[in-house]
N, C-alpha and C positions, 0 to 999 in steps of 0.2 A: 658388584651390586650388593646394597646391604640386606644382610639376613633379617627374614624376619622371625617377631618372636613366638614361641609355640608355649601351648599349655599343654602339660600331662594328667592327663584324670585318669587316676588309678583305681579300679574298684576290689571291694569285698574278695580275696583270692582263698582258697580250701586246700585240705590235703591233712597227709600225715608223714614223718620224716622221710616216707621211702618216695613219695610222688606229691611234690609240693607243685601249687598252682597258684599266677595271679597275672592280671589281663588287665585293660585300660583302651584307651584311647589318645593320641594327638591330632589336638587341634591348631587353627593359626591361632585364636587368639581365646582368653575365661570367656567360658559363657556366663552368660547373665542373667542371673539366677534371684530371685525376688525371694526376701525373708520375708516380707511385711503381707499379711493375708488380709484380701477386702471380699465385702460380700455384693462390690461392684461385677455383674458378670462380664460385663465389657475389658475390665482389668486385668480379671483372671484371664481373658482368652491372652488377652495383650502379652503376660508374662509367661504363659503356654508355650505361645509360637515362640516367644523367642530363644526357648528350647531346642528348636529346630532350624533356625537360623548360625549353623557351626558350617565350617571348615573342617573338614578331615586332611591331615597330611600323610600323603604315602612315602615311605622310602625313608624313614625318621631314623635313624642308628640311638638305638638308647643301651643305656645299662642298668640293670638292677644290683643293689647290693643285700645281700644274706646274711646279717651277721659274717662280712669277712669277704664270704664269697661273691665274686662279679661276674655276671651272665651276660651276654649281649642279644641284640635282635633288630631285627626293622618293621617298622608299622608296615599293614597291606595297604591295599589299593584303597581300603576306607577307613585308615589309618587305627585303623584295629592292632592292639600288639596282645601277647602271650608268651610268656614264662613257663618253662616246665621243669620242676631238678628236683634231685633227691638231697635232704637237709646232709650238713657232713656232721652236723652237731644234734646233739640228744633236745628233739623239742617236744616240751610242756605242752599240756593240752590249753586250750584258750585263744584273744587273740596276739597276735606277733605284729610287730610297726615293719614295714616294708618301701624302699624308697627308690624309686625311676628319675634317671637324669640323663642328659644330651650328654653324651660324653664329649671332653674337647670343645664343648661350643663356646662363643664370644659372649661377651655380654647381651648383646644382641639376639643373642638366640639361647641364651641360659633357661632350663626348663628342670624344677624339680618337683615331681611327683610322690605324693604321699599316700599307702592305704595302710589293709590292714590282710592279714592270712589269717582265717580261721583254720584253726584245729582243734575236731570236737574231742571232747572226752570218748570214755569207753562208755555207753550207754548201750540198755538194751534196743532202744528204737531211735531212727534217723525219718525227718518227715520232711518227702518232696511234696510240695504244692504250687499252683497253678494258681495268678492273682485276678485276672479275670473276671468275673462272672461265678468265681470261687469264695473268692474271699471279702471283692466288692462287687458292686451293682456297677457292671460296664457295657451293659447289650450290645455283645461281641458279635453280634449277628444280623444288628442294621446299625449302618456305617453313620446317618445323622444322629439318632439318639446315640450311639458310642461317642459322635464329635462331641456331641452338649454335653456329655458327664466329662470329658476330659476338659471343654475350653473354658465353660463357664460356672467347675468348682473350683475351688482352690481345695488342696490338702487337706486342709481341716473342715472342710465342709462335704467331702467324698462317700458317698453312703455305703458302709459296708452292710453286709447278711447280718442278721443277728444274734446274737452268741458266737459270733467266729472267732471274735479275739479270748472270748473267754475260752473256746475248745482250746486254740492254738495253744492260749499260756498253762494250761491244767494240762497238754500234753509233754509242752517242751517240761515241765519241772516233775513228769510222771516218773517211778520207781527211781528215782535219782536224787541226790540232795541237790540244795539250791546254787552251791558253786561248780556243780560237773551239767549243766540243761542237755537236753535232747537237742542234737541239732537239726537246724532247720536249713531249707535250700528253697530258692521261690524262683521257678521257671517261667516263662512266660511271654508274650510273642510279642508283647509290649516292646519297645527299641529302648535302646541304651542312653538315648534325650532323655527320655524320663526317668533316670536311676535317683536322682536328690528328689525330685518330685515323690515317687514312691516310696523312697524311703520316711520322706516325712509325714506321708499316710501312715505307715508302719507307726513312728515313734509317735503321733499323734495318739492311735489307738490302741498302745502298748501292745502289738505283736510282736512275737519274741523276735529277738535281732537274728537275723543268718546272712547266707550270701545267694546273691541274684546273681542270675544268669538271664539275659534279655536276647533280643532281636535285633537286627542292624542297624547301625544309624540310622534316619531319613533326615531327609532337606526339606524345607518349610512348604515347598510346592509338591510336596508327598503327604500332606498330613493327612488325607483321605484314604490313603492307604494301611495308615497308624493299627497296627496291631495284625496288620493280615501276614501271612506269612505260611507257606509250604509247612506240613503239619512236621518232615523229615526232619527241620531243624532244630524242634522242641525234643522232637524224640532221641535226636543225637545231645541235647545240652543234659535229656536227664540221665541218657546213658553214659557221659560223662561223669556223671556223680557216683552212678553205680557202678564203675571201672575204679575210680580212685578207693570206693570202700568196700571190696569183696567181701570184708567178714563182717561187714553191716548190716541190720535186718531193717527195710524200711515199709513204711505205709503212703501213699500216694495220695490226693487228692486232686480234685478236676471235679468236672461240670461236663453237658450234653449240650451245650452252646455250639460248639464246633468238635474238632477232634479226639478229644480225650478219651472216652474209650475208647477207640480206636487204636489210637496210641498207645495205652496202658494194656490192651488185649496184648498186643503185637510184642509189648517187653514182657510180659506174664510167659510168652513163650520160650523167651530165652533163658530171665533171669528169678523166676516162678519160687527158687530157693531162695532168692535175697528178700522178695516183697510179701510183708506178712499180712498186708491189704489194702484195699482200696475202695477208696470214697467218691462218689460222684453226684454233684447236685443238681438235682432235678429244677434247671430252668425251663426249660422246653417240654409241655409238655407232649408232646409229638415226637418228638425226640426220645420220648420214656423206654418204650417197648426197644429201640435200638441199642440202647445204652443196657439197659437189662440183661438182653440176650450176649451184649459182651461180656457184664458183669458174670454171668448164668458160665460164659466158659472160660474165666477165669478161674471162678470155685470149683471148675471141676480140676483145676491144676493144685486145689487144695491151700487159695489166697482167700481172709473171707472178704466179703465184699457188702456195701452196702451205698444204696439209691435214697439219697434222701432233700427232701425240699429244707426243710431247717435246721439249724446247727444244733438244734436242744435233741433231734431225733437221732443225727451224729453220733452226739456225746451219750448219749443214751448205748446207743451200740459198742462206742470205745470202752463203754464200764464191762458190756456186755461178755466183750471177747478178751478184759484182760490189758488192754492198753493205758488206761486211766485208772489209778487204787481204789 
């Protein structure tokens, strides 16, 4: 039987020499992916779904190369793979080229994968945030208005809060020069269909570049389900971040849309020495008083904390506590 062909989408991977990281997916075959932006909403939905129209392949044998070094692994059951190894060579902060391939495959199933491994500088502050309802308008909390901001904007028409890209970029380049940024990490329950999508909201609205970590694939007969997800999994993706950078001190943000305080109470209690605060915007307001009273026993673990509806009242507070010059 002849092989078929597979694509490797390899994303944004992190670390530092002693605990490098980088993940991806295989698929049967490229997804198809639309440059051309219309302000047809029927169009955009058109080149939405077909974000969600993938094949996962499981049981994939692949290999990475490291500068030298060759790692192996196999896709899981939704053809999810990951990488984990300590560099054997002295690496530079910035980012590093990184390449996944079939090993031994035929032409017929030749698959090479390209990203990139962020490694940040030594900065005093690292910033995990939440894209959501954080940093754009996604009313994560009824399922048809969330559909209509995903099917029928395209990227460049996606509304974010206002002043968020200005907080994000006056943080990433805070007490640092312009060649070492704060790094940044963007969690989020969003699925991994939409990693190009998102990022080209990112480069549209110049937020600073970092590396995402998403939600599982879905198939096109799930896009109703698009974003929903067990809070356990967000909280294990940022506790990933904060295992790979013990001597990190970071600041959090989220929203009272869904679970983030919740979330953010819950690693306050573990990791309360790493996080040197946390932001949460007040979309709900009914929601207010719940979010409060997490922020409320946070600060008694001595994180500061702040509730706020607009980004101008944010950045007001990062001048406040020291975070911005």
């Amino acid at each position: 039987m002849k092989k078929e062909k597979v694509f490797i989408k390899v994303y944004h991977g992190f670390g530092h020499a002693h605990n490098m990281v980088v993940f991806g997916h295989v698929f049967k075959k490229k997804e198809r992916k639309s440059t051309a932006y219309s302000t047809n909403p029927l169009i955009n939905a058109v080149h939405l779904l077909r974000l969600f129209f993938v094949k996962p392949l499981s049981g994939i044998t692949l290999q990475m190369n490291w500068y030298g070094t060759k790692l192996n692994t196999q896709t899981e059951y939704d053809g999810f793979f990951r990488f984990q190894w300590a560099s054997h060579i002295a690496t530079n902060a910035g980012w590093h080229p990184v390449s996944v391939i079939c090993p031994g495959s035929t032409e017929s199933t030749s698959a090479n994968g390209r990203g990139e491994i962020f490694i940040p500088h030594i900065t005093q502050f690292g910033f995990i945030s939440d894209i959501d309802d954080t940093i754009m308008v996604s009313h994560s909390k009824g399922g048809w208005r969330r559909l209509k901001e995903i099917l029928f904007r395209n990227p460049q028409s996606r509304r974010l809060f206002k002043n968020v890209s200005e907080h994000y970029r006056l943080l990433a380049h805070a007490h640092t020069t312009p060649n070492a940024p704060n790094p940044f990490f963007y969690i989020s329950s969003s699925e991994w269909n939409l990693y190009d999508y998102l990022r080209d909201i990112f480069l549209h609205n110049k937020l600073p570049d970092g590396a995402f970590l998403l939600n599982q694939v879905k198939k096109w007969y799930q896009i109703l389900q698009t974003g929903k997800t067990k809070h356990d999994g967000k909280m294990m993706r940022i506790v990933r971040v904060l295992d790979a950078f013990p001597n990190q001190r970071f600041v959090l943000f989220g929203d009272n849309s869904q679970k983030d305080p919740e979330i953010y109470e819950l690693l306050s209690q573990k990791y309360a020495a790493q996080i040197y605060a946390v932001y949460i915007r007040n979309v709900h307001d009914a929601h207010g008083k719940y979010a409060s009273d997490k922020l409320k026993l946070m600060e008694s673990r001595g994180l500061h904390i702040c509730l706020f509806k607009e980004s101008e009242e944010a950045m007001q507070h990062s001048r406040a506590i020291g975070l911005l010059n």
